[in-house]
Structures are given as C-alpha cells and as structure tokens.
Residue frames as a rotation matrix with the C-alpha (Angstrom) as fourth column:
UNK 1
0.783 0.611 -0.115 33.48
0.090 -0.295 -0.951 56.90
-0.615 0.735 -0.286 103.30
UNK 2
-0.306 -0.476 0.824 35.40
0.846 0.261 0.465 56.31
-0.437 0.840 0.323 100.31
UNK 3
-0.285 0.077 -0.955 35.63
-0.591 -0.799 0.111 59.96
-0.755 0.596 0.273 97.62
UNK 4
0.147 0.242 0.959 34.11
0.781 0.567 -0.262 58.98
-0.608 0.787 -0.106 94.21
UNK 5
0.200 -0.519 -0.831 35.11
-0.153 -0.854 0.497 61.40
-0.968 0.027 -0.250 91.45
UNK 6
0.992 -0.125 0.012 35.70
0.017 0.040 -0.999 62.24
0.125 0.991 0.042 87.81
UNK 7
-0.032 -0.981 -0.191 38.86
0.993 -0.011 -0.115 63.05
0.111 -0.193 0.975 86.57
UNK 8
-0.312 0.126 0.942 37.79
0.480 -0.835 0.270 66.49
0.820 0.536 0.200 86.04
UNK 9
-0.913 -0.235 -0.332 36.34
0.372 -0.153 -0.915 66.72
0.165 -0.960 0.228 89.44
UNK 10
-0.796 0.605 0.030 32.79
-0.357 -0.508 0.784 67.80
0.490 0.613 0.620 87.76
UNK 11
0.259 0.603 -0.754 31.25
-0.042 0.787 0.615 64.56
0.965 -0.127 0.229 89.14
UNK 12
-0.728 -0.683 0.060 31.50
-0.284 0.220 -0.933 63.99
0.624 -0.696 -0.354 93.17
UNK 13
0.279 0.958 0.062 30.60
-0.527 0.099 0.844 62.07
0.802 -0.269 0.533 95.78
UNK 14
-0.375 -0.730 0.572 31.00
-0.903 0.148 -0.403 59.33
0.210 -0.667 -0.714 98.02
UNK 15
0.280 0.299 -0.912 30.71
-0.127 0.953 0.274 55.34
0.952 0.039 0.305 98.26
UNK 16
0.566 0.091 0.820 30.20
-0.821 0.160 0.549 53.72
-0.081 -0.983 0.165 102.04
UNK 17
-0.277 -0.681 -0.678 32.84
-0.581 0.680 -0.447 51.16
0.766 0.270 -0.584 101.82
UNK 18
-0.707 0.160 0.689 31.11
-0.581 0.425 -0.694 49.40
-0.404 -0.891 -0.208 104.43
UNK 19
0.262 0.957 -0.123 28.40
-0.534 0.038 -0.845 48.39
-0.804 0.287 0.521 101.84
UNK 20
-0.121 -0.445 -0.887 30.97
-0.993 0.066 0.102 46.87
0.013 0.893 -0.449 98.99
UNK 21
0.860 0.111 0.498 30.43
-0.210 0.966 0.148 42.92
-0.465 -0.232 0.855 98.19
UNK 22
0.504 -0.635 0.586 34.07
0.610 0.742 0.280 42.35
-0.612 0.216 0.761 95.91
UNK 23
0.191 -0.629 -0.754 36.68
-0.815 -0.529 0.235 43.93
-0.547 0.570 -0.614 94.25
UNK 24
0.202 -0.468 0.860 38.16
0.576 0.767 0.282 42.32
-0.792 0.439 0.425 91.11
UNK 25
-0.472 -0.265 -0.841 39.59
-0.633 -0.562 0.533 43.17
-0.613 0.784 0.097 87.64
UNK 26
0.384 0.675 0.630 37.39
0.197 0.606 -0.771 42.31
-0.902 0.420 0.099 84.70
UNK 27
-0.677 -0.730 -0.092 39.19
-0.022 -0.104 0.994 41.24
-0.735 0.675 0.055 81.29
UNK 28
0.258 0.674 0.692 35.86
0.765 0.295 -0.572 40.65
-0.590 0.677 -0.440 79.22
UNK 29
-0.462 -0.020 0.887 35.54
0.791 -0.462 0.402 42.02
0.401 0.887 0.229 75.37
UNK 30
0.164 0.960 0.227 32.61
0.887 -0.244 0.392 44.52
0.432 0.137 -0.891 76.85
UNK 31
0.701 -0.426 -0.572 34.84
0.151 -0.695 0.703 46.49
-0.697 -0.579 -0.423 79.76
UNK 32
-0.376 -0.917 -0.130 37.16
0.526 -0.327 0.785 46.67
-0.763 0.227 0.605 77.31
UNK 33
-0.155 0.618 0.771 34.63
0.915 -0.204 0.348 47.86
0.372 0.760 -0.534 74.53
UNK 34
0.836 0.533 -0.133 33.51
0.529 -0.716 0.456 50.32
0.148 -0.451 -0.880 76.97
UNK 35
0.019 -0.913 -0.407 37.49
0.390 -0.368 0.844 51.58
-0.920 -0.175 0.349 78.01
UNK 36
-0.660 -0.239 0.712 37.65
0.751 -0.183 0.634 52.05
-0.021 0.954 0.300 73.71
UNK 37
0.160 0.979 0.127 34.29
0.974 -0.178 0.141 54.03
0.161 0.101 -0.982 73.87
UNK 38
0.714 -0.167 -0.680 35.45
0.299 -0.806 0.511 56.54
-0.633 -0.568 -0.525 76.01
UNK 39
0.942 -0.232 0.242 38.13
0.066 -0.579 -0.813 57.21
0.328 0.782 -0.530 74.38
UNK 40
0.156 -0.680 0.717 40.74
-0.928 -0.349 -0.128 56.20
0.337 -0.645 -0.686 77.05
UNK 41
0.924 0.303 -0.231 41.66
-0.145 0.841 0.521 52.90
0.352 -0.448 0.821 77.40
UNK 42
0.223 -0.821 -0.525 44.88
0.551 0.551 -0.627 53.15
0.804 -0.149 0.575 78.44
UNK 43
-0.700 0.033 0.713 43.77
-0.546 -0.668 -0.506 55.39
0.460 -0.743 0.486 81.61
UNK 44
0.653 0.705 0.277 40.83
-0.755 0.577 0.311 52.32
0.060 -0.412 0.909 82.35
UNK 45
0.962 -0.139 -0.234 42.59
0.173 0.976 0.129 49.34
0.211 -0.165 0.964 81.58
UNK 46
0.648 -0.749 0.138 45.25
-0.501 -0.284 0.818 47.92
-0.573 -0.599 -0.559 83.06
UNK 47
-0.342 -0.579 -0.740 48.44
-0.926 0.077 0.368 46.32
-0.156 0.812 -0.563 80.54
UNK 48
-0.917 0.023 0.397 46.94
0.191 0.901 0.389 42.84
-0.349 0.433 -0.831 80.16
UNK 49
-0.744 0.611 0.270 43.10
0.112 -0.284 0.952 44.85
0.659 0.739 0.143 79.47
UNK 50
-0.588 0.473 -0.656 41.71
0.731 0.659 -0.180 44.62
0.347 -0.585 -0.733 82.50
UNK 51
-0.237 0.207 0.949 39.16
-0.263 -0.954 0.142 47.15
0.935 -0.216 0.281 84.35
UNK 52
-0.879 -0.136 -0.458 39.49
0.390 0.348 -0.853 46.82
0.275 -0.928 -0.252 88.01
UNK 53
-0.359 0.776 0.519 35.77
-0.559 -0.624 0.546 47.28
0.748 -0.093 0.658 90.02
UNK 54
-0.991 -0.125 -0.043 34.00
-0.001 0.334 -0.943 47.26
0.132 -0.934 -0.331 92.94
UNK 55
-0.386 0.911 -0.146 30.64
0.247 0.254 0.935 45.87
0.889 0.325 -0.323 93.61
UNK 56
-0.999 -0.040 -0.019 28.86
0.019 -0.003 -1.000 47.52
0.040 -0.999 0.004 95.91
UNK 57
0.055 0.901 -0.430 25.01
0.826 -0.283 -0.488 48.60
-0.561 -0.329 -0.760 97.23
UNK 58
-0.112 0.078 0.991 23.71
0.855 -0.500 0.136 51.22
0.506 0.862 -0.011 95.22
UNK 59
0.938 0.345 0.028 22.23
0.149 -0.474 0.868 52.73
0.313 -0.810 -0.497 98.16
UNK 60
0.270 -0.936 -0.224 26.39
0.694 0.028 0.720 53.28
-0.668 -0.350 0.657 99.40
UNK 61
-0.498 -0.457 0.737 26.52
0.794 -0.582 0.176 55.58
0.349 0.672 0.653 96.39
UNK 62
0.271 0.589 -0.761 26.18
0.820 -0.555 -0.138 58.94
-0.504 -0.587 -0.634 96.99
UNK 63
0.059 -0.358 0.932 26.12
0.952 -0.260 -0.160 61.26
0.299 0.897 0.326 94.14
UNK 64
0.693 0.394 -0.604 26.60
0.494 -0.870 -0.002 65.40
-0.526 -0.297 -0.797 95.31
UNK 65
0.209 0.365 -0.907 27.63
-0.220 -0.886 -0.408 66.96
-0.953 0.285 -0.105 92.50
UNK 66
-0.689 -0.240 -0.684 27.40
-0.724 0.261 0.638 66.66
0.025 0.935 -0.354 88.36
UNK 67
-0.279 0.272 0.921 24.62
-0.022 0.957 -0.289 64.55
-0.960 -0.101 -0.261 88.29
UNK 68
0.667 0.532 -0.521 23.34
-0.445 -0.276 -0.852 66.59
-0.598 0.800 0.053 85.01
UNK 69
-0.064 -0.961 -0.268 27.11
-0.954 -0.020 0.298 65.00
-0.292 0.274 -0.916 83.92
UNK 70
-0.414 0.173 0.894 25.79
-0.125 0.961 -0.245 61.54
-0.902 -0.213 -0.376 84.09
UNK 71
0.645 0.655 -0.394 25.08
-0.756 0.468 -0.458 59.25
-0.115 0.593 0.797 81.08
UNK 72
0.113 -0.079 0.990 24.89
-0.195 0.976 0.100 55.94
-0.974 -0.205 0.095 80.26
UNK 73
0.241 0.182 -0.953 25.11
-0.824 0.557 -0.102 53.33
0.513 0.810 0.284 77.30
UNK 74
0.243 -0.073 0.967 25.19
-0.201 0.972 0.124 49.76
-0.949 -0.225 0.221 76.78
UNK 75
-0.814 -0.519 -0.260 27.00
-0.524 0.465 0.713 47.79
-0.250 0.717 -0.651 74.01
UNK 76
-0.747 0.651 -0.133 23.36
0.158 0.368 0.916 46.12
0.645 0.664 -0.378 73.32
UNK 77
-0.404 0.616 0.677 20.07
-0.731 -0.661 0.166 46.41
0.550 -0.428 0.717 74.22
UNK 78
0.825 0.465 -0.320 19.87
0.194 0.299 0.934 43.99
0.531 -0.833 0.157 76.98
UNK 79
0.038 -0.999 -0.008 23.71
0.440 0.023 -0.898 44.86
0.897 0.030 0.441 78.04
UNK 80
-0.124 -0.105 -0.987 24.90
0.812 -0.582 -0.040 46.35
-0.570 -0.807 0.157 81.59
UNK 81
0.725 0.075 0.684 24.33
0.215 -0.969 -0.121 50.18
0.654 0.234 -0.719 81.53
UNK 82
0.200 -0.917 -0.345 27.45
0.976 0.157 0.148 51.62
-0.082 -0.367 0.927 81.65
UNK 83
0.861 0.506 -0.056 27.54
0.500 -0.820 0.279 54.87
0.095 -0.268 -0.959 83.02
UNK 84
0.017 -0.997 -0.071 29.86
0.988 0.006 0.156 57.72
-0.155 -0.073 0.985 82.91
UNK 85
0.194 0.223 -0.955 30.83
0.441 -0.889 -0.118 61.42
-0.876 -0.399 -0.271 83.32
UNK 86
0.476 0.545 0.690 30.23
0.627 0.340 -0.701 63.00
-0.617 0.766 -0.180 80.92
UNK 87
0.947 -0.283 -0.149 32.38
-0.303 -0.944 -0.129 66.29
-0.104 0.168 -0.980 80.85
UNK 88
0.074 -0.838 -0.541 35.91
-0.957 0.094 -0.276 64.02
0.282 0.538 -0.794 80.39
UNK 89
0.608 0.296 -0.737 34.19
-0.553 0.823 -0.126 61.13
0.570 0.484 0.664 79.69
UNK 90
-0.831 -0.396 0.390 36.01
-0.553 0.654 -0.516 59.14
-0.051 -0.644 -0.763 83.23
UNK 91
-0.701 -0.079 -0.708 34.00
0.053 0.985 -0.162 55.89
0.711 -0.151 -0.687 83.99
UNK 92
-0.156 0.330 0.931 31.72
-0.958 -0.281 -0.061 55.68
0.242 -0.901 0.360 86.53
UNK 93
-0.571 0.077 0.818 30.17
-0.427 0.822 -0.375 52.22
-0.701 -0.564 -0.437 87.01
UNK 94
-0.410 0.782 -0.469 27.86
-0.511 0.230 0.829 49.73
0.756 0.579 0.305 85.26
UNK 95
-0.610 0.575 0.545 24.34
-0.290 0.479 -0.829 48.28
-0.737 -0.664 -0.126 86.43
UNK 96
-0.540 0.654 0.530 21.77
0.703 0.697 -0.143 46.35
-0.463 0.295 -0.836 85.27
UNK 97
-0.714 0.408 0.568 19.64
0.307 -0.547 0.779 47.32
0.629 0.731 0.265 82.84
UNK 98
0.074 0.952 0.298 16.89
0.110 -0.305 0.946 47.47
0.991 -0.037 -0.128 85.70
UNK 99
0.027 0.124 0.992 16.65
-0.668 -0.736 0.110 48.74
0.744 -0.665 0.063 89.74
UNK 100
0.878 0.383 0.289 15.45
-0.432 0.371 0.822 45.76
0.208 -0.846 0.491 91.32
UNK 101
0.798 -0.356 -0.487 18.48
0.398 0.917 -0.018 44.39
0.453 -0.179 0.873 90.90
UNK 102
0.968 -0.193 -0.161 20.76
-0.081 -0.847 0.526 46.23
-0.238 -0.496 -0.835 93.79
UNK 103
0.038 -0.979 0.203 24.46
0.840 0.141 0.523 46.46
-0.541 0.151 0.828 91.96
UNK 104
0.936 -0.247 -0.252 26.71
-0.295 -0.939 -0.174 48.59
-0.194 0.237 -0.952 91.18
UNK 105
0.267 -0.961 0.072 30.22
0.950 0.275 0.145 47.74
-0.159 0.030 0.987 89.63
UNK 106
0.779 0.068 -0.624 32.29
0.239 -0.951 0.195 50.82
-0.580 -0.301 -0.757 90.30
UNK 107
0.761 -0.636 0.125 34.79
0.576 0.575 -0.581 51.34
0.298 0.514 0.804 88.28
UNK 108
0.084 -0.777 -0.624 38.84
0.943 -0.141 0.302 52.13
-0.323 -0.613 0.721 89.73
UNK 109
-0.525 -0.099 0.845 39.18
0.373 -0.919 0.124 55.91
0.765 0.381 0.520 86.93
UNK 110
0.267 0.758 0.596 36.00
-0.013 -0.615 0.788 57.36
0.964 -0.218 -0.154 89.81
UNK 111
0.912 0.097 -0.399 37.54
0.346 0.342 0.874 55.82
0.221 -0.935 0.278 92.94
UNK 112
-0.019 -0.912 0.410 41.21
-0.701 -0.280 -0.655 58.15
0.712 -0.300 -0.634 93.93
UNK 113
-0.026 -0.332 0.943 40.78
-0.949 -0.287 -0.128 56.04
0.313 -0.898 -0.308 97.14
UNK 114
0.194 0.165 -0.967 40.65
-0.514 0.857 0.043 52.18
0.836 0.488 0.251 95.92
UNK 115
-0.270 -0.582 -0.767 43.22
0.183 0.751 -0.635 50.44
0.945 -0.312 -0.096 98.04
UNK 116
-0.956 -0.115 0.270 42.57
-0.257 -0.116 -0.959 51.95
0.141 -0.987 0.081 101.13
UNK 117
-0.065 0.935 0.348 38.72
-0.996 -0.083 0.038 52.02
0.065 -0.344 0.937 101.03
UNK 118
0.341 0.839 -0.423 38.25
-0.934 0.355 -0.049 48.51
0.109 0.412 0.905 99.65
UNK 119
0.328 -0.628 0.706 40.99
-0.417 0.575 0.704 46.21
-0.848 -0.525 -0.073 100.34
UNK 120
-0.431 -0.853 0.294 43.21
-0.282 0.437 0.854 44.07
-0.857 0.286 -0.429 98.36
UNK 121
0.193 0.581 -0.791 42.42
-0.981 0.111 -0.158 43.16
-0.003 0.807 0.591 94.88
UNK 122
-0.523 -0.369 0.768 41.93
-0.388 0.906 0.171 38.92
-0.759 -0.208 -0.617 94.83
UNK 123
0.103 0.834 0.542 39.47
0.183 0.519 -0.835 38.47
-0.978 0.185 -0.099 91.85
UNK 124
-0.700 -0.688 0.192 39.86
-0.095 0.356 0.930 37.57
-0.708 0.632 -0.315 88.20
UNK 125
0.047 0.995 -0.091 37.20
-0.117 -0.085 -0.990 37.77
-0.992 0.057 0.112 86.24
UNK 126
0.931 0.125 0.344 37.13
0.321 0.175 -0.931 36.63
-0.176 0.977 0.123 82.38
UNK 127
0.281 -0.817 -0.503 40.69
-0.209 -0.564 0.799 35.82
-0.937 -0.119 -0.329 82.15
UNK 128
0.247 0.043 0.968 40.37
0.843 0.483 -0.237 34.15
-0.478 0.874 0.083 78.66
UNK 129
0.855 0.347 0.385 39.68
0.518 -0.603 -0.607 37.75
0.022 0.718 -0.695 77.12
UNK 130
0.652 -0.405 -0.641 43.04
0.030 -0.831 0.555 39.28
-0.758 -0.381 -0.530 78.40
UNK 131
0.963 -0.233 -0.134 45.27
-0.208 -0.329 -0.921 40.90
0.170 0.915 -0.366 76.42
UNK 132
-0.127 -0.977 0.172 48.32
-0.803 -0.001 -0.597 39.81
0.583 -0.214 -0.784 78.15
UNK 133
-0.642 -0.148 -0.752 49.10
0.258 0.882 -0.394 36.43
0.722 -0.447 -0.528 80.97
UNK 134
-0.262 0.173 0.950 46.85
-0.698 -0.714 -0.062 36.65
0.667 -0.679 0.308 83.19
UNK 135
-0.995 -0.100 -0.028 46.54
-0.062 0.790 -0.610 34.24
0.083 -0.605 -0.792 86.61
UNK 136
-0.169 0.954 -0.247 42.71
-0.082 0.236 0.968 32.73
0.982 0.184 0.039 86.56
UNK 137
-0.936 0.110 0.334 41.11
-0.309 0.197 -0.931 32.79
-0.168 -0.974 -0.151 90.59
UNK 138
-0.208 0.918 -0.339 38.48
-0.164 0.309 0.937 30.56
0.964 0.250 0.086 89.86
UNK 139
-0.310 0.318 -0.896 38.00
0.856 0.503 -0.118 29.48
0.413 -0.803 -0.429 93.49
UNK 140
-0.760 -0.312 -0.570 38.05
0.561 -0.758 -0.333 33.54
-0.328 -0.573 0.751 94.37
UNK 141
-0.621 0.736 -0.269 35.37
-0.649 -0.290 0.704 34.51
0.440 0.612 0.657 91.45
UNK 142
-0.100 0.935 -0.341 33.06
0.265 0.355 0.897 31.73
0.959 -0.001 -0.283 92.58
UNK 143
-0.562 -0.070 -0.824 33.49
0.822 0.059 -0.566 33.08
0.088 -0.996 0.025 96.23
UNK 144
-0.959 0.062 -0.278 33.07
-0.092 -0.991 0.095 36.76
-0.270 0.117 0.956 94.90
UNK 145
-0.561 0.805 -0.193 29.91
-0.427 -0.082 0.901 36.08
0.709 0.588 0.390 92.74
UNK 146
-0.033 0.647 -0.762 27.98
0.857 0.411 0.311 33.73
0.514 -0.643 -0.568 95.82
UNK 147
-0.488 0.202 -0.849 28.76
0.568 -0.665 -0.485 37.07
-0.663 -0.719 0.210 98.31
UNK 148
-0.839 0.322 -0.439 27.30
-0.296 -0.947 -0.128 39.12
-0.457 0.023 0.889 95.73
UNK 149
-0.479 0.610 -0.632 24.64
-0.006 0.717 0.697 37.22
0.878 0.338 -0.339 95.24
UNK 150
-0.596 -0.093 -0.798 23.95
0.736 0.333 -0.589 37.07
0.321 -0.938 -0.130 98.76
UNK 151
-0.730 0.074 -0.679 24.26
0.132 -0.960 -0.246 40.83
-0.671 -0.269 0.691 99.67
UNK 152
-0.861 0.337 -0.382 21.95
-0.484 -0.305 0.820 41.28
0.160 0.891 0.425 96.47
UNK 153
0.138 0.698 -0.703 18.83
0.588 0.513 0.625 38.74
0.797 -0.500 -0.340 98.17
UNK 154
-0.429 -0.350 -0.833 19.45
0.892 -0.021 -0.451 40.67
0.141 -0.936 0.321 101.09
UNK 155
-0.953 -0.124 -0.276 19.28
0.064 -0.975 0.214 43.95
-0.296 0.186 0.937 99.75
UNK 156
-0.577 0.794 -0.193 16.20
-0.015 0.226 0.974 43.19
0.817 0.565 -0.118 97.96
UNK 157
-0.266 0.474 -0.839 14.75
0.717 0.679 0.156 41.58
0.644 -0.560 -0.521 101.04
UNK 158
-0.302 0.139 -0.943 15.40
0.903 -0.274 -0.330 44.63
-0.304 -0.952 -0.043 103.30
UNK 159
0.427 0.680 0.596 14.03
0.887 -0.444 -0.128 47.02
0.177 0.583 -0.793 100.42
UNK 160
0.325 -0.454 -0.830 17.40
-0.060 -0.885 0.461 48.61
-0.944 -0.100 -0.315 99.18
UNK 161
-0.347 -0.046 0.937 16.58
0.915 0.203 0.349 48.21
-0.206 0.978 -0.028 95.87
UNK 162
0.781 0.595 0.187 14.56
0.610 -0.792 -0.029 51.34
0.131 0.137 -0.982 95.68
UNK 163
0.571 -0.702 -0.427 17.69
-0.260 -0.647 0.716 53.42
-0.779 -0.298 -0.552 96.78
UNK 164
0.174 -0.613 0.771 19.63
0.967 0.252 -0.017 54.00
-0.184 0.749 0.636 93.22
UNK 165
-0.039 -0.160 -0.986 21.36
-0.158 -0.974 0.164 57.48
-0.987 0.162 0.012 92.27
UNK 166
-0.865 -0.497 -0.066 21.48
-0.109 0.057 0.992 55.94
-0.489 0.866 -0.104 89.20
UNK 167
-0.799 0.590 -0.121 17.51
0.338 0.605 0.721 55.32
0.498 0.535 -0.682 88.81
UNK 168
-0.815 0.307 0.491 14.68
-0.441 -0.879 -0.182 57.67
0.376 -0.365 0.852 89.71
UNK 169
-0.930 0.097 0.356 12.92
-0.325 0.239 -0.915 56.90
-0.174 -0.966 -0.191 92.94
UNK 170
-0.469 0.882 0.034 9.46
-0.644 -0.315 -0.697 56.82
-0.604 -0.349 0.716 91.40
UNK 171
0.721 0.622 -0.306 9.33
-0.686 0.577 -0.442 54.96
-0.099 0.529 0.843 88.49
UNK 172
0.691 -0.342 0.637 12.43
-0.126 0.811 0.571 52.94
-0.712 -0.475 0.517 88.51
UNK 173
0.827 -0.280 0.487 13.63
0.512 0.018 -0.859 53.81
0.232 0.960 0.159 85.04
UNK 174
-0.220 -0.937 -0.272 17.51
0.965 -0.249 0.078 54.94
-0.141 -0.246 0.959 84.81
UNK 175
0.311 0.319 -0.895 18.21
0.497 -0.857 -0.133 58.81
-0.810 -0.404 -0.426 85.09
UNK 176
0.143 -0.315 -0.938 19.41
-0.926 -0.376 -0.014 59.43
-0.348 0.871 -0.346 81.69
UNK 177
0.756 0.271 -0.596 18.51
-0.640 0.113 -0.760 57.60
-0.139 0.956 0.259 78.40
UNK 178
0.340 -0.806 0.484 20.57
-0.087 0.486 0.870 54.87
-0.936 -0.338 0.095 77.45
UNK 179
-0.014 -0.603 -0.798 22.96
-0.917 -0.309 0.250 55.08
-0.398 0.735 -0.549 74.46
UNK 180
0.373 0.047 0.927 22.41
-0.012 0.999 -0.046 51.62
-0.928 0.006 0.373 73.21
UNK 181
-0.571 -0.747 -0.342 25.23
-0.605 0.101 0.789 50.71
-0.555 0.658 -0.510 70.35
UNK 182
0.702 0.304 -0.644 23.99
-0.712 0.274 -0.646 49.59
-0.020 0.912 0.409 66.91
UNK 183
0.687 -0.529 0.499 26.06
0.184 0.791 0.584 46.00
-0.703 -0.309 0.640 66.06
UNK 184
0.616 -0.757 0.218 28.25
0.271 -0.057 -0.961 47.95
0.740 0.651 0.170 63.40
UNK 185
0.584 -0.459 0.670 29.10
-0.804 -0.440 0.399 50.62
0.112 -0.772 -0.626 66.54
UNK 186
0.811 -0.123 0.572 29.94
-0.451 0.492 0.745 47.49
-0.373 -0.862 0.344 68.73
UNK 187
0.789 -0.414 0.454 31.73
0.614 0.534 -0.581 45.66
-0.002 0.737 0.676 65.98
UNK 188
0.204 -0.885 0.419 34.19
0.464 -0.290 -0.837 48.85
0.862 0.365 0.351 65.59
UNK 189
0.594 -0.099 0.798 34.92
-0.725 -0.496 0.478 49.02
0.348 -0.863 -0.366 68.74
UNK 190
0.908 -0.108 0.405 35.96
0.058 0.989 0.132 45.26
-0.415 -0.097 0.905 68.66
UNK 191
0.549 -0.660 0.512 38.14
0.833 0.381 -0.402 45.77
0.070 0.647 0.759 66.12
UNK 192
0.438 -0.772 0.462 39.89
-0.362 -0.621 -0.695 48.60
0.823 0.137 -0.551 67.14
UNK 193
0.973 -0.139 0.187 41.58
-0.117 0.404 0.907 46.34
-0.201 -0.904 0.376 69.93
C-alpha cells in the first residue's frame, strides 16, 4: 500500500500499488491549466511543465479521511474531472467525466511515496506542450495507453467499475458537483502561462 495525502494532511488514504496500469509525466495545456488553477504550479509541475501521474484502478483508491475536502472541476464540460483537496488546494487525481470508465490518474503533490510504490518514471505524454526540451517516448506512451486500455476492459469485465471513492455507489454520479470553467475562466488560465 502506497500513503495518498494532501499537503495539509486533511485528505488521507491509501492506493494498492498492485492495481496501477502506468506512470508518466503529462505536458498538455489542461494539467497545466489545472497546476495554474490551484494556485501552485510550481509545487505540481515539474521545470519543463509537466505533471507526473499514475493510472491506476479506482477500486485501489482508498479514501479514510477528508472526503467532505474533496472537489472537483473540469476546464469544460465534457473535460476530465479534476479533483482536489480542498483545504490547501493539493491535487488529487483526474477521471472521466463518468464511472464506467475505471481510471484514475493520480497525481505525484497526493502521492509522498511515488518512486518506491510505483516504479520508475518511462512515459511522456504530450511533449509538444512543454515548456522546456523535453525527450518524446512514443514507443513507451503507445505501450502505456494499450496496458491501460487493457486493465480498463478488464476492470469493466470483472465489475470494478462500480468501486469509485470518487463516485457514489448508487447512482454513479461524482461525489461533489463539478466546477466546470466558463471559456473566458479557461482562456485566463491559458494566458497566465
């Protein structure tokens, strides 16, 4: 078991690192939108812009304490819901907009125990968007995105979709309201890069 965590310590839990499909750093405009959001991007990203995350099983997440701490947004209204504590505003993860689809992308600010839990970091994701050089692993990203792809048809299959802390057992709908960003919002968020 892997510790999950705010900075504040408000949020806690624990992720089954036995359940993770890929680690990588994403450079897209959106993780970095979302790093600007918070108010902390130079405590998310890393110096070329990157936000480092780990896809795992939702069901592997285990939320035990601060869930009331928990909200979400999305940068539009079909966008990942991108979730996060709420008392000093640390990261948590983003998922689809809907359940069935089992993912989580954790993000490194919630995880104190990255390297050890999860292994090496080997994935690249949108390297176009960085803000610095950054080395493209296309052969590693299309490796990363078939296993999670996989593990996701799987999950489904053995009905661990239904298992989300992030999405309430009965009707499927997320546990707190999504913030969904107007295109001026999104826009000045762009442009403060």
């Amino acid at each position: 078991m892997s510790q999950l965590r705010c900075r504040c310590g408000a949020v806690q839990g624990n992720v089954d690192s036995r359940h993770s499909y890929a680690r990588a750093v994403c450079y897209c405009t959106d993780c970095q939108a979302f790093a600007r959001y918070l108010g902390s991007p130079d405590a998310i990203l890393d110096k070329q812009g990157g936000t480092e995350i780990v896809a795992v099983l939702p069901a592997a997440v285990h939320l035990t304490a601060g869930l009331g701490r928990l909200a979400c947004m999305s940068l539009s209204p079909k966008g990942l819901l991108r979730w996060y504590a709420t008392c000093c505003r640390t990261p948590i993860g983003n998922t689809p907009q809907e359940r069935k689809t089992p993912y989580v992308g954790l993000i490194r600010a919630c995880l104190p125990n990255l390297d050890e839990s999860f292994g090496p970091l080997k994935i690249a994701l949108k390297t176009g968007s960085a803000t610095g050089k950054v080395r493209a692993t296309p052969v590693a990203a299309f490796l990363g995105i078939m296993k999670i792809m996989r593990k996701v048809i799987g999950a489904r299959l053995r009905g661990k979709d239904k298992v989300n802390p992030f999405f309430t057992p009965d009707s499927g709908a997320p546990i707190r309201a999504p913030q969904v960003l107007t295109l001026a919002e999104r826009k000045s968020l762009a442009s403060a890069a």
